[in-house]
Every structure is written in C-alpha cells, then in structure tokens.
LOKOL-847306 format. One record per residue (C-alpha): residue number from 1; x, y, z. Coordinates in steps of 0.001 Angstrom, whole numbers, plus 500000, padded with zeros to 6 digits. Layout:
REM residues N
ATOM     k     east    north       up
ATOM   NUM        X        Y        Z
...
This chain:
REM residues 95
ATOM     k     east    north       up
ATOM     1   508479   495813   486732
ATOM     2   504697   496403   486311
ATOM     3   503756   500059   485179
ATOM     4   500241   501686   485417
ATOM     5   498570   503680   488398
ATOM     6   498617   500670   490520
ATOM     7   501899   500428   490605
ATOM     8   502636   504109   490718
ATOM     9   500724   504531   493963
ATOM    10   502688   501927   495183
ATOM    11   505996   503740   494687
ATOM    12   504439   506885   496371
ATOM    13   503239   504429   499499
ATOM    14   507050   503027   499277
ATOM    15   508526   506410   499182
ATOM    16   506286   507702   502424
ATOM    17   507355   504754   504476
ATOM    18   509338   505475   507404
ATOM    19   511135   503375   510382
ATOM    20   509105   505175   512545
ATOM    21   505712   504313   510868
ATOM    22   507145   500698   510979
ATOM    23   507250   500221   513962
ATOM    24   504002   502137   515065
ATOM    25   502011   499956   512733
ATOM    26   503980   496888   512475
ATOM    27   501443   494813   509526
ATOM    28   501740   493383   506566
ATOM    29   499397   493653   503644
ATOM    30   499019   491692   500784
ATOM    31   496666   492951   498308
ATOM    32   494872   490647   495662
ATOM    33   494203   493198   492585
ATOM    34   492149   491991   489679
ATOM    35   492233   494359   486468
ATOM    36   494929   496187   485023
ATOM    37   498121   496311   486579
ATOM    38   496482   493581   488613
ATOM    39   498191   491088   490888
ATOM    40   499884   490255   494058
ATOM    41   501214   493362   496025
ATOM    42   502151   494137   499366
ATOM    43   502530   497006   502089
ATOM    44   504723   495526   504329
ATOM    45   505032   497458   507536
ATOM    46   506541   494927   510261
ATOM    47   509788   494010   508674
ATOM    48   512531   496705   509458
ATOM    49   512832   499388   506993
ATOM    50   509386   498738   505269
ATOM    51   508537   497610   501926
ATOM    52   506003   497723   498837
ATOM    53   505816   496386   495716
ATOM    54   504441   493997   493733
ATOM    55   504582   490071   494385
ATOM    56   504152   488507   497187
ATOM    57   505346   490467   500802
ATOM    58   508790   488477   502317
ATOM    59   506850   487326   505260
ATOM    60   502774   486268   505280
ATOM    61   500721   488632   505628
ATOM    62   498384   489943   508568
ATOM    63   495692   491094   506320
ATOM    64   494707   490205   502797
ATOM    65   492710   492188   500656
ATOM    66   490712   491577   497468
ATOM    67   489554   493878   495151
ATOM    68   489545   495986   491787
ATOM    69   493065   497409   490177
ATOM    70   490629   500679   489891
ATOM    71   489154   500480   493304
ATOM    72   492491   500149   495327
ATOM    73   493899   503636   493031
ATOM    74   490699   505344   494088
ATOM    75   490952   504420   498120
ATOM    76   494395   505945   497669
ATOM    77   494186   508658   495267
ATOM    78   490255   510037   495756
ATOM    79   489396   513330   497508
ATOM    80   485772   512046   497613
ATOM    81   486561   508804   499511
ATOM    82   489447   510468   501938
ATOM    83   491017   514368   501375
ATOM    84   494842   513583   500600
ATOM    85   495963   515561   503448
ATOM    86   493815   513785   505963
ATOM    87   494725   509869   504095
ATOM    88   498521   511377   503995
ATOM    89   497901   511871   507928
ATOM    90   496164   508710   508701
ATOM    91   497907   506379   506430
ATOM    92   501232   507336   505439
ATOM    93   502641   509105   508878
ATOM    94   503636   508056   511953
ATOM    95   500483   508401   514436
C-alpha cells in the first residue's frame, strides 16, 4: 500500500465519504499523479458505499485528471487555494 501525503489525503477523502454524498454526486474520478506517491487513484462516488484508493476505480471513470503528486495534496490540503472548512463543505459533504 503506497505511503506519502498522496495517499494520506486519500484515506481522509475515504474516511469523509458517505452514502449520502454518493448518491448526491454519483462520479467517478480517476486521477493520473506524476511525482512521488504518484500513480493511478480514484474517488469513486457512483458505486454504493463509495471508494478511494489507489489503482484504478472498479468501474471507468467520468472524469480523469492529470497532474502533479504535489499539486493534487495542495488542492486538498491548502488554505490559500480553498479554507478547509469551506473545501470540507463543498467537497466532502453532502450538498
């Protein structure tokens, strides 16, 4: 299992998934991270239950994105890009 603050935001994201938030959003995203801790991940929030984690999501994705190991931390983790209480609100509850 990778290691590293890629995949540590990734347990957070898995840990704030809910049913609920599932089916509100219902996408999957695949994310294409070059860099360390680098790779295939996904956010899958279609299937029941929800899912994230590294590889390839079970089913294909609606969106994939490319970037930087670094830049994908900072669009989760930065106050400058998003305050965490406002990304917590916009990305990781139900709307």
């Amino acid at each position: 299992m990778p290691s590293g603050p890629v995949a540590e935001t990734f347990r957070v994201i898995q840990g704030a998934v809910t049913e609920e938030y599932v089916r509100s959003t219902q996408g999957i995203f695949q994310f294409e991270l070059s860099g360390d801790g680098g790779g295939t991940w996904y956010i899958d929030l279609k299937t029941k239950g929800g899912s994230a984690g590294f590889g390839k999501p079970p089913v294909t994705a609606d969106v994939v994105m490319s970037m930087s190991s670094a830049d994908f931390v900072k669009m989760f983790t930065e106050k400058e890009i998003l305050p965490k209480t406002q990304h917590r609100r916009l990305c990781c509850q139900p709307a």
